[in-house]
C-alpha positions in Angstrom: -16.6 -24.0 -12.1 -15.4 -20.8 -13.2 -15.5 -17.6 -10.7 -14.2 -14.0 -11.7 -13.1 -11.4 -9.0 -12.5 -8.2 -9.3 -13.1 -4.8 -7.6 -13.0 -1.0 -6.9 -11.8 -0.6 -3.1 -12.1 3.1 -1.3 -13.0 4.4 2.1 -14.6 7.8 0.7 -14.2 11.1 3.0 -16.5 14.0 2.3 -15.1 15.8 4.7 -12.1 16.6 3.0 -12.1 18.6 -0.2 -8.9 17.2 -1.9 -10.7 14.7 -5.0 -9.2 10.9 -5.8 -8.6 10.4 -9.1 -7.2 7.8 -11.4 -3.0 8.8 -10.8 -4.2 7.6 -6.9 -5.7 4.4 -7.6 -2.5 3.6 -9.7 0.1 4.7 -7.0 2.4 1.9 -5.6 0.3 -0.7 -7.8 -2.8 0.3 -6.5 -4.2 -1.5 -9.7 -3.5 -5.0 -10.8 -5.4 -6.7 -13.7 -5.7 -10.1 -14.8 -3.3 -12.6 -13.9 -0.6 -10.0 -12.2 -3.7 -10.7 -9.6 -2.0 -13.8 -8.4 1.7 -12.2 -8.2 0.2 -9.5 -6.3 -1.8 -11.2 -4.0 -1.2 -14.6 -3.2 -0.1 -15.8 0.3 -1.2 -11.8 1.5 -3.7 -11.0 4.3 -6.2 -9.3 2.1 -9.6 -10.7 0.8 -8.3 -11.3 -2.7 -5.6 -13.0 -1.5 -8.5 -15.1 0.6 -10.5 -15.3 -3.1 -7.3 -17.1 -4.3 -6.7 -19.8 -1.3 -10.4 -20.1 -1.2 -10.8 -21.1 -4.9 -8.1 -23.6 -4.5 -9.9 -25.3 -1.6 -12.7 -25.3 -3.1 -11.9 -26.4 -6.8 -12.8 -23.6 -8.8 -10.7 -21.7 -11.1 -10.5 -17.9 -10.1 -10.9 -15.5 -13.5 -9.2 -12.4 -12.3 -10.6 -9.6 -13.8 -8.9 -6.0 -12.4 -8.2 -5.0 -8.7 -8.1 -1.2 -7.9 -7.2 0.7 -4.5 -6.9 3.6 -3.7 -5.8 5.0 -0.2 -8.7 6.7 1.6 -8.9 10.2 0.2 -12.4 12.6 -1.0 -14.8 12.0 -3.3 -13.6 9.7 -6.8 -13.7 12.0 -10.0 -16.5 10.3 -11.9 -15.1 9.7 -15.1 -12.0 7.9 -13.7 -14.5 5.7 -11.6 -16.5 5.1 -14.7 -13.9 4.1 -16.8 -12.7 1.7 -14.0 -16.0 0.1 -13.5 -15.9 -0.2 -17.2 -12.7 -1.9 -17.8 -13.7 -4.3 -15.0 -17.1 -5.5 -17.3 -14.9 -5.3 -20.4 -12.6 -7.7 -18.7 -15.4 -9.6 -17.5 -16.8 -9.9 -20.8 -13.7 -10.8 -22.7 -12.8 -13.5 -20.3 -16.5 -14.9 -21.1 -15.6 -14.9 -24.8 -12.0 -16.5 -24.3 -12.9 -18.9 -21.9 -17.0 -19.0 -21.4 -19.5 -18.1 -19.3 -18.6 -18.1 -15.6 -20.7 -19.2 -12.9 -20.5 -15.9 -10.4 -18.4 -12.8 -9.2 -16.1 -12.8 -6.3 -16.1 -8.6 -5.6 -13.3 -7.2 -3.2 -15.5 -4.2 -1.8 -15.0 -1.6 0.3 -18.4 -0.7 1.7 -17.5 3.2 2.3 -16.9 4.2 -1.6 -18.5 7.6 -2.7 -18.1 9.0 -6.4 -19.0 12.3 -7.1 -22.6 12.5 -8.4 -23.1 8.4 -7.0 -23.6 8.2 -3.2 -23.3 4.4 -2.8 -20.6 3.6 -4.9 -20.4 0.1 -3.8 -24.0 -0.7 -4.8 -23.3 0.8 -8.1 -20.4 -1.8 -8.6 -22.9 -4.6 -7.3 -25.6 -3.5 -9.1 -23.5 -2.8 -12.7 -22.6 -6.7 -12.0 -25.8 -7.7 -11.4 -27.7 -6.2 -14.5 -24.3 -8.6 -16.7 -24.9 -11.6 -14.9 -28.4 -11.3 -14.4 -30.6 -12.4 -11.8 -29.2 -16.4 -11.6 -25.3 -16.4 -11.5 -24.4 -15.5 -7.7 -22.3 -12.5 -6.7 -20.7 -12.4 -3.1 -19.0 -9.3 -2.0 -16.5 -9.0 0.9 -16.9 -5.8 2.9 -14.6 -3.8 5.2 -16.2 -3.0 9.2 -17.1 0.2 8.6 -19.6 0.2 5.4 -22.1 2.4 4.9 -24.5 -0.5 3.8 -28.2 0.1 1.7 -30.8 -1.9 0.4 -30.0 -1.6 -2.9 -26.6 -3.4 -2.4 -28.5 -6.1 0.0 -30.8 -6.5 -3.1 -28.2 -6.8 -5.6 -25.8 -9.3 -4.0 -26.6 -13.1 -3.1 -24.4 -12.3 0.2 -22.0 -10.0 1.6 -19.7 -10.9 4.0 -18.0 -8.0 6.4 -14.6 -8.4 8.4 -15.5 -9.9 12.1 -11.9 -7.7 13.6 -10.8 -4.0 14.2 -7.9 -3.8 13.5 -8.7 -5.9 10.3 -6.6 -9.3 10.7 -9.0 -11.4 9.4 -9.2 -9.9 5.8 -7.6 -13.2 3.8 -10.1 -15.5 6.2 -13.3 -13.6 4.7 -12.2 -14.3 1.2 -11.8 -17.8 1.8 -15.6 -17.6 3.1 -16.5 -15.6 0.4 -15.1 -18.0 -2.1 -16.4 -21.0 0.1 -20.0 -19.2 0.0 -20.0 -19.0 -3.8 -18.9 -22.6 -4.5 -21.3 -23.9 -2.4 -24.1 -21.8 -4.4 -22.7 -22.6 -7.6 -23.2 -26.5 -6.4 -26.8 -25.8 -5.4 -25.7 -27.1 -2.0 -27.2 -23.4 -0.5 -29.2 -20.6 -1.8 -28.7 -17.6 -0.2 -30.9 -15.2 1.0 -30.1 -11.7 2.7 -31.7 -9.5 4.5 -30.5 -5.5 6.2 -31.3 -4.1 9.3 -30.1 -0.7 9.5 -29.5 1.4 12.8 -29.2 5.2 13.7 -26.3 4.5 15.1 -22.8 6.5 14.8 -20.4 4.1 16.7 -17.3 5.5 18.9 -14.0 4.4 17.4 -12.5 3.3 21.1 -15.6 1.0 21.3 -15.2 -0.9 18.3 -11.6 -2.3 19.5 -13.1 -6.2 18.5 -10.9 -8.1 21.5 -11.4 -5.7 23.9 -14.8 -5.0 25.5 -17.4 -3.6 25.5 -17.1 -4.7 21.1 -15.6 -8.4 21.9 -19.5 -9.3 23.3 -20.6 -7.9 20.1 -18.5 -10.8 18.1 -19.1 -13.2 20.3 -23.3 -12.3 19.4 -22.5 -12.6 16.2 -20.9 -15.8 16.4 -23.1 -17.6 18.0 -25.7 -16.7 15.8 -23.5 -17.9 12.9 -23.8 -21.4 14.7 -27.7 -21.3 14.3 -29.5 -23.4 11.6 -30.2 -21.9 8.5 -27.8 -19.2 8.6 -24.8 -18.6 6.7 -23.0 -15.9 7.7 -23.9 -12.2 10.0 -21.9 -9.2 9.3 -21.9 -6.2 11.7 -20.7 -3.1 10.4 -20.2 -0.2 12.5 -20.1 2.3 9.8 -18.3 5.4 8.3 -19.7 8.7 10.0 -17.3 11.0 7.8 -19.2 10.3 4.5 -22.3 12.7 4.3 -24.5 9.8 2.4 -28.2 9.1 3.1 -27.6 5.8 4.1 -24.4 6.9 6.8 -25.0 4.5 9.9 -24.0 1.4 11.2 -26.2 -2.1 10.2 -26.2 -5.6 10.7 -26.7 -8.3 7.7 -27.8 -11.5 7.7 -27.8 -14.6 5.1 -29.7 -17.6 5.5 -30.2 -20.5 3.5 -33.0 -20.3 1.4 -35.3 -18.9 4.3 -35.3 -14.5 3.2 -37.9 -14.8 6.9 -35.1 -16.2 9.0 -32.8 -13.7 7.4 -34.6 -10.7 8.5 -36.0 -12.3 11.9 -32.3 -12.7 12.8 -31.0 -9.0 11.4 -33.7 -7.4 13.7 -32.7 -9.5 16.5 -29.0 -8.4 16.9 -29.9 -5.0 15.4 -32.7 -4.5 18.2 -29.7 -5.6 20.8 -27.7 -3.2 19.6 -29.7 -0.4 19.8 -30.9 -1.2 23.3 -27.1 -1.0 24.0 -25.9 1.9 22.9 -24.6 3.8 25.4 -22.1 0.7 25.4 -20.7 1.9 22.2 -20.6 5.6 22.8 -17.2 6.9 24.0 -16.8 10.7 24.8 -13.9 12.5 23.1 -10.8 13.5 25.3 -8.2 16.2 24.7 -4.5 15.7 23.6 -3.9 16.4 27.2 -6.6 14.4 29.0 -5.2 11.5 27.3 -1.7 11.9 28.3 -3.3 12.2 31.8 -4.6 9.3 31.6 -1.5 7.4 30.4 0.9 9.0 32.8 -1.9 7.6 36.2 -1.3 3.8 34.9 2.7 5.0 34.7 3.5 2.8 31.9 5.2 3.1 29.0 5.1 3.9 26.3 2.0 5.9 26.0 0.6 5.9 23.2 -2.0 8.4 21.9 -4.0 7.6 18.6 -4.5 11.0 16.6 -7.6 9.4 15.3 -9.5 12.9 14.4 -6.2 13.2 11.7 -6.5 9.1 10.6 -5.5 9.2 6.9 -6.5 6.1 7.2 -9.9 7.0 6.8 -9.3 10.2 4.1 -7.6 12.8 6.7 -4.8 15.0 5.6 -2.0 13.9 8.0 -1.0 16.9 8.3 -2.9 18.2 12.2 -0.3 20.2 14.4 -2.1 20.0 17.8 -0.4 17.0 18.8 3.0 17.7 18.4 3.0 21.4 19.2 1.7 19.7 22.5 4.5 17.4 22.9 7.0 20.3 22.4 5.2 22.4 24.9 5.1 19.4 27.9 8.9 19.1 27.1 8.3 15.2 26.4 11.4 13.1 25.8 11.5 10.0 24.0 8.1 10.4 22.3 7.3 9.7 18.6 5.2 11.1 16.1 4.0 8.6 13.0 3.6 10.1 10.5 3.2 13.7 9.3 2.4 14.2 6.0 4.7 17.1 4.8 5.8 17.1 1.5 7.6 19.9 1.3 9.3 19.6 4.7 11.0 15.8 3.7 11.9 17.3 0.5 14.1 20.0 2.7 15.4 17.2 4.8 16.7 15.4 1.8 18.2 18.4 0.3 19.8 19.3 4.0 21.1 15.8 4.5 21.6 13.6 7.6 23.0 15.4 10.4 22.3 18.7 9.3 19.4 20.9 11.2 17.1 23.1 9.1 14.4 25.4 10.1 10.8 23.6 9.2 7.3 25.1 8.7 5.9 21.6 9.4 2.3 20.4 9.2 -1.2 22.8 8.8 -0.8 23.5 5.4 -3.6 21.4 4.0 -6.7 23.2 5.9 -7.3 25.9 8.4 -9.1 23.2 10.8 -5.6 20.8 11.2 -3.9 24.0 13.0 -1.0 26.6 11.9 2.6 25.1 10.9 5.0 24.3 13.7 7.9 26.4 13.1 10.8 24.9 14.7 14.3 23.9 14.3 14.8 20.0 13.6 17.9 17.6 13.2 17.8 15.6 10.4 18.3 12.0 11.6 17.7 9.7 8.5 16.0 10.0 5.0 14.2 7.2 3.1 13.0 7.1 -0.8 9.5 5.4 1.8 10.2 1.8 0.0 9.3 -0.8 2.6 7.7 -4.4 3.2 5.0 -5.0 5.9 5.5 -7.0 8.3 2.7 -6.7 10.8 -0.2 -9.2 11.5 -2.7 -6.9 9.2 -1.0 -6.2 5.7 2.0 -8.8 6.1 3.4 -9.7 2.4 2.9 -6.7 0.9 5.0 -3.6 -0.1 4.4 0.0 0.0 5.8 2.9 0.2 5.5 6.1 2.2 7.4 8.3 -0.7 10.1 10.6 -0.1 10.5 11.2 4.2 12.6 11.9 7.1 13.2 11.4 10.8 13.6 14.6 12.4 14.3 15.3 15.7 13.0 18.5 17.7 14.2 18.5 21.2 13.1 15.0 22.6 10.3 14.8 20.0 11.0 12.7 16.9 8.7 13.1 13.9 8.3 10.7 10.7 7.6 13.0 7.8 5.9 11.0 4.8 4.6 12.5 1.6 2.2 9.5 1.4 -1.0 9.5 3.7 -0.7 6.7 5.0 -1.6 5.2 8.4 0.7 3.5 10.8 -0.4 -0.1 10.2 2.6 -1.6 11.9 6.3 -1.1 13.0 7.8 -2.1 9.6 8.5 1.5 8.1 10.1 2.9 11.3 12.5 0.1 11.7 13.2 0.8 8.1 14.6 4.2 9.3 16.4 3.1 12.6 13.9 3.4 14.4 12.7 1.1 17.6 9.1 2.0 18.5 9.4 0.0 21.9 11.9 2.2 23.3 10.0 5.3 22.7 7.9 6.3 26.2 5.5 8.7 24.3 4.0 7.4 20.6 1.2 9.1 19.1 -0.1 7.7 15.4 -2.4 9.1 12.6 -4.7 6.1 12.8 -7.6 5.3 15.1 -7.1 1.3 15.6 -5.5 -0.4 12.9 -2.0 0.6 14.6 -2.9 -1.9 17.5 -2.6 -5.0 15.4 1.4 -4.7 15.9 1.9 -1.3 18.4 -0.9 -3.5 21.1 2.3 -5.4 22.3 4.2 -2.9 23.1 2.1 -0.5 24.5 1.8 0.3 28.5 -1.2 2.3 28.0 -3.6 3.3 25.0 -5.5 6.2 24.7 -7.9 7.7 21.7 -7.8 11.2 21.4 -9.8 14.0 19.2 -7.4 16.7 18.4 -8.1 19.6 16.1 -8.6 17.5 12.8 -11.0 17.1 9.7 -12.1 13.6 11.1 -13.3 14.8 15.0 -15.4 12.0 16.2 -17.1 14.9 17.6 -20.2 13.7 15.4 -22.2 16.9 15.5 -19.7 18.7 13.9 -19.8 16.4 10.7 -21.2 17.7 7.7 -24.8 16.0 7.4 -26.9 17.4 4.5 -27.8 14.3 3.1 -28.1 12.0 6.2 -32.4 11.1 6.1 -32.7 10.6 9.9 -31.9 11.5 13.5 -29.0 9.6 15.1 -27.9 8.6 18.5 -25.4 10.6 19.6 -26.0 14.0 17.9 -29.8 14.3 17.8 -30.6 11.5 19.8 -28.2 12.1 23.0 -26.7 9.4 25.1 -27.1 9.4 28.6 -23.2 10.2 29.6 -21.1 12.8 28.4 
């Protein structure tokens, strides 16, 4: 049995105006191709690293093709997405000619891509694979929480099968399903059938924390249903608000065994639950402030304050002043800033050197709606060329880099300035500068969960807040031109807040 993986991976912001294009998906080995796969990925918590442990459980021989992966950024420049999509059939079909046919595709999606001119650029992948293989050979996608899923996709694939955690831990375990899914296909031992139930739904970051209620009753829902007869797998996925797509919304997916009926009949169960819960997974937005507040009533520390309106994890600039021009203004000591994305200002820290104090315009500079610059004197504490290793429980075995940055220090406040927008996944980078998270009593962190995989520990209190940043989960402030339908909460309002 012969399987070929491949994939185009991107968490697509609309909001933001900044394009991604092909030097992007090459930074820090952002693409791999063909066997370079294996190097890359093997023993790593990602779904192609899953694809790789699953194939070996399973006896098949894994065909890579081309992995690309982009951090999350605006809308792909379509001729570099076209000419990935085609090398990924070209290397499909020379592997066919080298080796012969092979007996399905093993695709490491995103669920939230968008190229310009192509609004589900996930289904365009699925579908491009489809109309190759044609209608026998299996395809089986792995998708990230927060897909904007469609039809078209659901018709395309013979299953997809979404992460079951936020923060995502359990990447490398839905590749091993994945490849487990498509082995037993190939073998005739199942034949998969899936079925969609989309819901008006934009869900609250805070409430989608997957071991914490009120979201750990969703898993357990979906579980138990995976335990039925006849079913295969359920994905829930809560979504991407901040793409301005027709089919923006959360959905849940089913796959049953030869039964398209039970598919569906099981879809519109959970996706009926949902709905009739959704106040549950509605969380009003608090202030910089309110959050502190918050914090500093438990009394234990550190605090930490997720800046998830400026995630670059989900496409935001980084760059959002509010927070720290906060923290300078309450006088905080010991608090923490990861990570400000300044180019410019960790270029001038380099140049100043360690020890030296310069005067920084930092932060602001990308968009009106992050806030003005913080001018302020800073120490420069430690440089880094932004080489490091994760460590954490979500990306642990692979490398990245942050690109050239700095520690400074402004009165008790320390920032991390990156030139890569990149979110806080876990501790690995700040150790790499000397710094030790834990003894920090203030942290706040561009990301809206992911940072609790390995920051959770630590942490005396957690709170989400919705500074002045492109991604507010304010949701009626999103841009919505193309969205086909009312959803709860903008037009349809919850019953709190």
């Amino acid at each position: 049995m012969r399987i070929a993986t491949g994939g185009i991976i991107h968490e697509t912001s609309t909001c933001v105006d900044s394009p991604t294009t092909m030097s992007q998906f090459e930074f820090d080995r952002g693409i791999i191709r063909g066997a370079d796969v294996f190097e890359r990925f093997r023993g790593t918590n990602v779904c192609t690293g899953g694809f790789i442990e699953g194939a070996e459980e399973n006896g098949f021989e894994l065909v890579p093709l081309l992995r690309a992966s982009a951090f999350p950024n605006g809308l792909i420049v379509r001729s570099d997405y076209d000419s990935l999509k085609q090398e990924l059939l070209d290397r499909l079909a020379a592997a066919e000619r080298d080796g012969g046919p092979v007996d399905g595709v093993l695709l490491d999606l995103h669920g939230a891509m968008v190229v310009d001119g192509i609004d589900d650029g996930d289904g365009d992948v699925i579908e491009a694979f489809r109309e190759y293989l044609g209608p026998e050979r299996p395809i089986v996608v792995t998708q990230d929480l927060h897909g904007n899923h469609t039809r078209a996709r659901v018709a395309s694939a013979d299953a997809l099968v979404g992460f079951d955690t936020f923060p995502h831990v359990d990447m490398a375990e839905r590749g091993v399903e994945a490849a487990e899914i498509i082995a037993r296909t190939v073998r005739g031992e199942i034949r998969p059938q899936m079925a969609i139930h989309q819901l008006p739904l934009f869900w609250s970051t805070p409430c989608q924390v997957t071991a914490h209620p009120p979201m750990d009753e969703v898993v357990r829902r979906v579980h138990e249903l995976e335990t039925r007869p006849g079913i295969i797998c359920v994905t829930i996925a809560t979504g991407f608000p901040w793409a301005n797509v027709p089919g923006v919304g959360s959905s849940v997916m089913v796959v049953a065994d030869s039964d398209p009926a039970l598919a569906q009949q099981t879809a519109d169960e959970l996706g009926a639950w949902i709905w009739a819960n959704r106040e549950r997974w509605y969380s009003p937005p608090l202030t910089v402030r309110e959050g502190l507040q918050r914090g500093e009533e438990i009394a234990k520390y550190p605090i930490i304050v997720a800046d998830h309106a400026d995630n670059t994890g989900g496409g935001s600039p980084g760059d959002s002043t509010e927070v720290l021009r906060t923290f300078l203004d309450l006088g905080l000591q010991d608090a923490l800033i990861l990570y400000m994305v300044d180019p410019e200002v960790a270029t001038q820290a380099h140049r100043a050197g360690i020890g030296s104090r310069i005067a920084v315009s930092l932060g602001g500079k990308s968009s009106p709606v992050q806030g003005e610059p913080v001018e302020e004197d800073a120490e420069v504490v430690a440089v880094s060329d932004g080489a490091f290793a994760y460590d954490g429980p979500m990306f642990g075995g692979l490398t990245s880099s942050m690109g050239t940055s700095a520690w400074l220090k402004m009165e008790g406040v320390n920032v991390v300035v990156v030139t890569a927008r990149e979110q806080p996944f876990d501790m690995a980078f700040a150790r790499s500068l000397g710094i030790d998270c834990a003894k920090m009593k203030y942290i706040s962190l561009k990301s809206a969960a992911h940072f609790r995989a390995a920051f959770e520990p630590i942490a005396g209190s957690i709170h989400n807040i919705d500074a002045a940043g492109i991604h507010t989960h304010d949701f009626g402030r999103l841009p919505s031109s193309k969205r086909t339908r009312d959803v709860f909460p903008i037009e349809i309002k919850p019953a709190v807040g």
